[in-house]
Every structure is written in structure tokens, then in C-alpha cells.
C-alpha positions, 0 to 999 in steps of 0.5 A, a space after each residue: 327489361 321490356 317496359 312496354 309489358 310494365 305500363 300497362 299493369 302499373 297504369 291499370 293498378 293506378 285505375 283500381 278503386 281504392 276505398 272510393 278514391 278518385 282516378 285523375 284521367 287525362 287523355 294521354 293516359 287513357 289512349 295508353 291505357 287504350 292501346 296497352 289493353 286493348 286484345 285487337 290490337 295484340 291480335 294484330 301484333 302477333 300476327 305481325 311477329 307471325 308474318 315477319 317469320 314467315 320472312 325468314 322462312 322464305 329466305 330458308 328456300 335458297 338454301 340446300 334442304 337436307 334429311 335423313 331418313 331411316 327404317 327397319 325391314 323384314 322381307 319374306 325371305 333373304 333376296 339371291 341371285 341363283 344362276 343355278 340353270 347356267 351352272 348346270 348348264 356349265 356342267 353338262 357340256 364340260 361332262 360331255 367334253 370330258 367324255 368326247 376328249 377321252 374317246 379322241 384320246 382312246 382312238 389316237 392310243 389305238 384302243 378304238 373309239 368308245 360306245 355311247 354307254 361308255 360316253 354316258 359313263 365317263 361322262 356322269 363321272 365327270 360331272 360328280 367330279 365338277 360338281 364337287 369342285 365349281 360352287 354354287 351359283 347362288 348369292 345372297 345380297 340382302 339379308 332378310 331383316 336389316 337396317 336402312 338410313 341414308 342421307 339427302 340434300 336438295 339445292 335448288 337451282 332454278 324454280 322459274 322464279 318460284 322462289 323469288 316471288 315467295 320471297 316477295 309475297 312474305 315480305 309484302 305480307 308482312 309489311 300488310 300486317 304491319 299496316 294492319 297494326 298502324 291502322 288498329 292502333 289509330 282505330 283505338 286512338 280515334 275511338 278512345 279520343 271521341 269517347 273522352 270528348 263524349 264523357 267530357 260533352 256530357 258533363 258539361 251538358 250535366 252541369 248546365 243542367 244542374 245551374 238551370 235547375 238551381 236557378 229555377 229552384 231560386 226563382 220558384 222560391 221568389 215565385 212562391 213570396 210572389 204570389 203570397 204577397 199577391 204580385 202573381 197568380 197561382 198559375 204563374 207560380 204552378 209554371 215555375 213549379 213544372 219548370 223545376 220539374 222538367 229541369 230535374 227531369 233534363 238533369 236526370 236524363 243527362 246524368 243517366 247519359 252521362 253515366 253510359 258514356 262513362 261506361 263506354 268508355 271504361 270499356 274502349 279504354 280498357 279500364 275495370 268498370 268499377 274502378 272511380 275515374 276522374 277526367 282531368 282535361 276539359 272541352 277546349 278551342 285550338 285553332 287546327 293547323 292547315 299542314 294537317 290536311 295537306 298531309 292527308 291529301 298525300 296519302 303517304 301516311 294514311 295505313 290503310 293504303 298502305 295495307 292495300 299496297 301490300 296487298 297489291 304487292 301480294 297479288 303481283 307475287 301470287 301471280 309470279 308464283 302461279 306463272 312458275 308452274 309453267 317453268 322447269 325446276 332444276 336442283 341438284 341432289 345427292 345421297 349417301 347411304 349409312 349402313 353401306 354394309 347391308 347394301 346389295 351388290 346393286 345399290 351404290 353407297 353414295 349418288 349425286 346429281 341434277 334432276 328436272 321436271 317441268 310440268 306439261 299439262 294439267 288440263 288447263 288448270 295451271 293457265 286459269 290459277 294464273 289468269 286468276 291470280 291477275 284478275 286478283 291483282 287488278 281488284 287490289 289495284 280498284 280497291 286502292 284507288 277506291 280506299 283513296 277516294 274515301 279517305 279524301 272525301 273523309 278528310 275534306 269532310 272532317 276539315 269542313 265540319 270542324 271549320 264549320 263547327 269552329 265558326 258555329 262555337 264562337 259565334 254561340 258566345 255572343 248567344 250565350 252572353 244575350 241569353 244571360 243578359 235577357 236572364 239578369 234583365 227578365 229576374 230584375 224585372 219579374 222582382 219588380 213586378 213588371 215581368 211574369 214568371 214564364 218570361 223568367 222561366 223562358 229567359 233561362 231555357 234560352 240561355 240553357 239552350 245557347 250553352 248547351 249549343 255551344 258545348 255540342 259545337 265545342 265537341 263536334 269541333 273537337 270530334 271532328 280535329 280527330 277526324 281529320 287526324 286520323 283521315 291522314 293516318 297521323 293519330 298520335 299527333 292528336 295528343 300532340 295538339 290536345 296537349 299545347 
């Protein structure tokens, strides 16, 4: 039983709300999910399954091709061969030698020699009797309605390497499909892996916000005893006021970004936009290994070289084949008629033998497909080393940001713990009297800033992990390194 078709309608059942219970989502299974559902990524597998008979189709080419071919005739009369004038002609001389024979015969028996009335007598005679006893010279050879069926087989013999270059060219194409469907699936594994992060950033953006606004529904509360018992003014108690306000409004926002994100990623994940979803893992630091960039500066994971090797190799067979054209073809051939019996006499039942053909000219067109064929060839060829300098530069790129991006969230964590001791010392002083609201107020959006900076580095560092993942073709591993 193929497994592979199961997972995918048992994870997506797991998904579907069920009297508003919440899903627990990690990131392994939403990448499963991801690639069990995902249409391009089918699309992809097809094409491969195509390619790969398209293969054994090639193959198919070295060996004999055999038909059969059949129809029913009707000609617009029987086809004879009537060799009626020789027969007439047969008659006449052996009528006139009749009749000399016999006036030779009368001379030497004395009766003297015949007149020609007597010729022309004998010899009409001799001809009724010739032309009762010698048959018609008219033959029928084919009938006019009759049947017709034969059987013929072709092996090619020598196609001017034809053959082998198509054989070739399938075969690099499917390996390009191949690679095409690697690099699908990691395309779908970044994405779905950036769009967990981005939920995840949004939440914990989500919850900042909410412990900023709790706190500044706290301080408004000692604001407002403040200023009834005369400790502050009105203004400072208005200010923590506009301060609830504009952490509701921040919250607000958040929490319709956060919701968009979900949406997004329902979407690439392929889970139903209804289903309830709860994600299970958080933003985390893990140091990244060096190994991951010296495996992408090979080059010999990444699919998208891969596919424009294929594609190179394509060329080279596409241009193989075009060379042939100026090669001759040679095969051998045989024939054998079924219905032997309605041949004529011309036709024979059965025929082997070798045929050639070679093209000679076609007004040039065979010599420019074929310099066409190798120009294509060097553009494969460009285009890959331009894929590589891409790929580099993107990896060199995505290291450096998570490096970067590593160093900006730990040294965020001396930040956030100053913006929380600036926080503790402003509210116990605003409590004594010796601060005003806005420092309190200034304290946490400080310390809201910080821990929102920090959560942004974590997923940038994260974002940027897959990044460099992915620039070295090594997508599955990042579940690998989220999962240690």
C-alpha cells in the first residue's frame, strides 16, 4: 500500500476543525503537509514520471519497427495483360505459310503452282483453323475488387548518431525534471519554513504588545490615585491615558497582522483556511554549523545547477541530432504480403533488403539548425556559471545576515534587561513621587522597543539559517537543525 497518497488525507483530517478544537502544529508537519498538497509540486512529479517514459521510449528506437498494413480495393475494371496484336500477328504468318507450303507442295506433286486467289483461299482457311486451336493472348492478373495486407519490419542500421543522441537528450531531460522537482520541493520547504517563522514572529510581537498594554492599563490605574490625591496633574494622567490608547492601537494592528500571516500560511502549507491551528515550537538560538556553507560553496547539492547541467546536456544531444541530418541513414527492411493469392504475376509475396538515404541539400537549413543548436548549448553553458555566481552570492549573503543577525539578538539581552531595570526603578519612583508618568510611560516603550528588536533578530536569524540551507540545496536538513 503506497503510504506516500495516506499521509496526506490522514494529516489534513488531523487539521479540519472539530467543534473549535485547536490543531497543534510544529514545523515538521506543516513542511509534510506542504509538500503532500502542494499542486506544483505534483505538477513536477508528472512531468517526471513523463520524462522518465519518454526514456524507455528512446530505447524502443534501436530496435526492429514492425506494421501491418491492410486495405480493400475496387479498380475501375479487372487489370490484363492482352497481347491480342502478337497473337494476331502469330496467326497471320502461320496462315500465309500454310498456304506457301502447300503451293511448294502442289509444284513438286506436278499440279503447278497455285494463283493467289487460291493462296488467299487456303490461307483464310488456315487461319479459322489456328484461331480455334491457339488461346487468346489475354490474361487477368488482378481482379477488380480484392483484398490487400502485408507485413513490414525496419532495423535501423546506422542513423549517423541519431539515435544515440536522442537517447541522450531523454535521458538529460529527465534528470532536468528530476532536478526540477528537488528544487520545487525545497522552494516549498523555504517558504513553508519563513511563513512558520513569520506567524511565530508575529506572535511574539503579539504578546509583547499585550504585556505593554497590561502594563500601561496598571500604571494609568496609579495614575489616575495619583492624581486624585493631588501627586500629579491632569495632563500627566491624560498622557497615560493616550498611552493605553496607542498600545491598543499597536496590539490591534499586530494582532490583524498576525492574523494575515496565519492566513498566508494556511495557504503554502496547504491546510483549509478554517481549520483552528496552534503552532507548537517557538522562536529559538542554535549556533549554525560552518559545514553548511562549505557544502554550498561546492555546488554539488544545489538543484538548480543541477537542472542547468541537464539542460546543458540537453543542448550538446540537440545538436548531436541536428549534425545527423548530414549523415546517411541505413536499415534493413523486409516485407511479406498476406494475401499472396490476389497478387499479380508482377508482385512478389515477400522482399528483403537495405535502403539509404542521405539528405543533399535543403537550401542550407540543415547547416543553420545545427549552428543554432550550438549557440543554444553555449547559453546553457552562461547561464550556469551565472546560476553559480548567484547561488554564491546568496549564500555569502544569507551566512553574513544570520552571523549578523546572531550578534545583534544577543547583545539585544543586555537591552532588554536595562529597559526592565529602567521600568522597575521609573514605576518605584513614579509610586514615590519623584517621577512623572511619561518617564514610565517612556521606560516601557523602551523596553517594548528592545524586546520587539530582539524578537525581529531572532527571526531574521532564523529566516536567514534557511536561507543558507537552501542556497546549498540542503532544504530537508533544516528540519534537522530546528529539531536538535
Amino acid at each position: 500500500m503506497n503510504t506516500n497518497k495516506i499521509v496526506p488525507f490522514f494529516f489534513l483530517s488531523l487539521l479540519l476543525p472539530l467543534t473549535g478544537t485547536s490543531q497543534n502544529l510544529s514545523l515538521p508537519d506543516a513542511v509534510q503537509s506542504a509538500l503532500s498538497t502542494h499542486p506544483k509540486l505534483k505538477q513536477m512529479e508528472s512531468r517526471k514520471e513523463q520524462k522518465s517514459d519518454l526514456t524507455k521510449s528512446s530505447w524502443g528506437n534501436y530496435l526492429p519497427s514492425v506494421s501491418v498494413q491492410g486495405t480493400y480495393n475496387r479498380l475501375n475494371g479487372p487489370l490484363e495483360i492482352n497481347l491480342s496484336p502478337v497473337r494476331e500477328v502469330i496467326l497471320q504468318l502461320q496462315s500465309k505459310n500454310s498456304a506457301e507450303i502447300k503451293n511448294l507442295y502442289g509444284i513438286t506433286q506436278g499440279a503447278g503452282s497455285m494463283t493467289d486467289a487460291q493462296k488467299a483461299q487456303v490461307a483464310a482457311g488456315a487461319y479459322q483453323q489456328l484461331d480455334k486451336s491457339i488461346p487468346a493472348f489475354v490474361e487477368s492478373v488482378k481482379d477488380q475488387t480484392y483484398p490487400s495486407a502485408n507485413i513490414t519490419a525496419v532495423q535501423p542500421l546506422f542513423t549517423g548518431g541519431k539515435l544515440l543522441a536522442a537517447s541522450g537528450f531523454a535521458r538529460a531531460e529527465e534528470v532536468a525534471a528530476d532536478a526540477e522537482f528537488r528544487k520545487t520541493r525545497e522552494d516549498i520547504i523555504l517558504e513553508t519554513t519563513k511563513s512558520y517563522c513569520t506567524v511565530l514572529l508575529m506572535q511574539s510581537v503579539v504578546e509583547t504588545r499585550k504585556q505593554v498594554l497590561d502594563g500601561m492599563k496598571i500604571h494609568l490605574k496609579q495614575a489616575i490615585k495619583a492624581e486624585s490625591e493631588g501627586l500629579i496633574s491632569y495632563q500627566q494622567r491624560l498622557r497615560a491615558e493616550v498611552a493605553v490608547s496607542d498600545a491598543d492601537q499597536n496590539l490591534s494592528a499586530d494582532q490583524n497582522n498576525l492574523d494575515l500571516a496565519l492566513t498566508a500560511f494556511k495557504s503554502v502549507a496547504g491546510i483549509p483556511e478554517s481549520a483552528v491551528i496552534s503552532l507548537t515550537d517557538s522562536l529559538f538560538f542554535r549556533e549554525l554549523s560552518d559545514s553548511v556553507q562549505l557544502a554550498g560553496s561546492g555546488f554539488s547539492h544545489q538543484p538548480v545547477l543541477s537542472l542547468l547541467a541537464a539542460k546543458e546536456q540537453s543542448a550538446v544531444m540537440g545538436s548531436r541530432v541536428k549534425l545527423s541530418e548530414f549523415m546517411p541513414t541505413v536499415a534493413l527492411f523486409g516485407r511479406y504480403e498476406l494475401f499472396p493469392d490476389d497478387l499479380s504475376v508482377l508482385e512478389p509475396k515477400w522482399i528483403v533488403g537495405v535502403s539509404l538515404s542521405m539528405n543533399l541539400f535543403r537550401g542550407g537549413s540543415s547547416y543553420y539548425d545545427w549552428q543554432a543548436a550550438k549557440s543554444q548549448v553555449d547559453e546553457v553553458k552562461f547561464a550556469r556559471k551565472e546560476a553559480e555566481r548567484q547561488i554564491s552570492l546568496w549564500m555569502s549573503k544569507s551566512w553574513q545576515t544570520q552571523k549578523s543577525a546572531a550578534s545583534r539578538y544577543q547583545n539585544l539581552a543586555v537591552n532588554v534587561k536595562l529597559a526592565q531595570e529602567n521600568l522597575r526603578v521609573a514605576e518605584t519612583r513614579f509610586k514615590a513621587g519623584m517621577a512623572t508618568s511619561l518617564d514610565v510611560i517612556d521606560a516601557r516603550l523602551v523596553l517594548e522597543k528592545n524586546q520587539i528588536d530582539r524578537h525581529q533578530a531572532l527571526f531574521t536569524y532564523q529566516t536567514s539559517v534557511a536561507d543558507c540551507y537552501a542556497a546549498a540545496g540542503l532544504s530537508d536538513q533544516i528540519l534537522t537543525w530546528w529539531l536538535k
